[in-house]
C-alpha positions in Angstrom: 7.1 6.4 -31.1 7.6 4.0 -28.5 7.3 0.4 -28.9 4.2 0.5 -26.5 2.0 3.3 -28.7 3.3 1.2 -31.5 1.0 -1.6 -30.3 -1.0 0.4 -27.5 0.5 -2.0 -24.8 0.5 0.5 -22.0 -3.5 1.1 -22.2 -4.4 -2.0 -22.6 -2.4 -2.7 -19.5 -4.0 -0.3 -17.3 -7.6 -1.3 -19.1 -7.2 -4.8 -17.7 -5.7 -3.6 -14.4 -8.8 -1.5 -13.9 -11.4 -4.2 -14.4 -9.3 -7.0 -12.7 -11.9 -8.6 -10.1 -10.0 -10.1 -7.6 -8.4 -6.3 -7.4 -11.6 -4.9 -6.9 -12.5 -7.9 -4.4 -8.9 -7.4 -2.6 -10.1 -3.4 -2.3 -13.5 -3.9 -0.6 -11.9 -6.5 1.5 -9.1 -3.7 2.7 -11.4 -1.1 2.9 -13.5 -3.1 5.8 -10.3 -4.2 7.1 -8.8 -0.4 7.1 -12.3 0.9 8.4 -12.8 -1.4 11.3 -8.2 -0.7 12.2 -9.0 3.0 11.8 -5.9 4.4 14.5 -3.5 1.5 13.3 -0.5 2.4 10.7 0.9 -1.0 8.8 3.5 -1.8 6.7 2.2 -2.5 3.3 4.4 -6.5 2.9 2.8 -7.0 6.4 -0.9 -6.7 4.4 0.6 -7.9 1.6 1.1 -11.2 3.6 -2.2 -11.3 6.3 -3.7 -11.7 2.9 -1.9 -14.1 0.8 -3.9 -17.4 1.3 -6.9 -15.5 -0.4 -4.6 -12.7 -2.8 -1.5 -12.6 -4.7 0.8 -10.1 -3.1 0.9 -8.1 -5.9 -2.6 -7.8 -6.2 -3.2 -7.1 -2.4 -0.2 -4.1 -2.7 -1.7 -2.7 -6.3 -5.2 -2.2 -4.1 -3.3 -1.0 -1.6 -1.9 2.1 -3.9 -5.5 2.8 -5.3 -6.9 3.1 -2.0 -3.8 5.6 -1.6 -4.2 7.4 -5.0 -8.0 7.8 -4.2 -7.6 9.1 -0.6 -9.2 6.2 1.2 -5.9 5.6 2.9 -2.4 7.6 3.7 0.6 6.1 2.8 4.1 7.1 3.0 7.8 5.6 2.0 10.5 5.7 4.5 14.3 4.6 4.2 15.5 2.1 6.7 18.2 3.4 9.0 19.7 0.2 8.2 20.5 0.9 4.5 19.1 1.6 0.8 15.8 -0.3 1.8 12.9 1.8 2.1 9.4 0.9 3.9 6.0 1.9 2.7 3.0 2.6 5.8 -0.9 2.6 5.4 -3.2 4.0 7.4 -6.6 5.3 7.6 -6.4 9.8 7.7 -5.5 11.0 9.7 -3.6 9.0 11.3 0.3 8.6 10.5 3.3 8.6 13.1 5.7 10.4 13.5 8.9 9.5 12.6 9.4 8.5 16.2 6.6 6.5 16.7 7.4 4.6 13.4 10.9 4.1 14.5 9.7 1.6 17.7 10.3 2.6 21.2 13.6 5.1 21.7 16.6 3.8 22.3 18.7 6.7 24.2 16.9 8.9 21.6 14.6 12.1 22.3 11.7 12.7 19.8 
């Protein structure tokens, strides 16, 4: 037995994390935001940080992933090119680049 069934940590965690109002709030916002943006793809930090005056990041990026998990949104994780860093993208279906079209304009590359 782990030391959260021990104590039921882990569902009382998700319990609060579910009814969490500014969540919920942070979600409704991003859906309007993500309904009126419908053929744009973001990062998920750049979200994270057009709405930190009114969320905590972490807040704004834990809407983010139920709007994922429930299909409102796509996302997807990429590594950098640059090293062990990975990006995560949001965008309404059915719209995600390629990997081209994420990458920025070519440089001496063919897609």
């Amino acid at each position: 037995m782990s030391q959260d069934d021990k104590f039921d940590l882990a569902d009382d965690q998700v319990s609060v994390r579910l009814n969490d109002p500014r969540e919920r709030d942070a979600a409704r916002k991003l859906r309007e935001f993500f309904g009126s943006h419908r053929e744009h793809v973001f990062f998920s930090r750049q979200i994270e940080v057009q709405n930190e005056n009114e969320y905590f990041h972490w807040i704004t990026n834990r809407a983010i992933r139920d709007l994922r998990d429930e299909g409102f949104i796509l996302g997807e994780t990429r590594l950098l090119r640059t090293g062990g860093n990975k990006s995560s993208l949001a965008s309404q279906p059915p719209i995600l680049p390629s990997r081209c079209e994420a990458a920025g304009p070519p440089r001496g590359r063919v897609c």
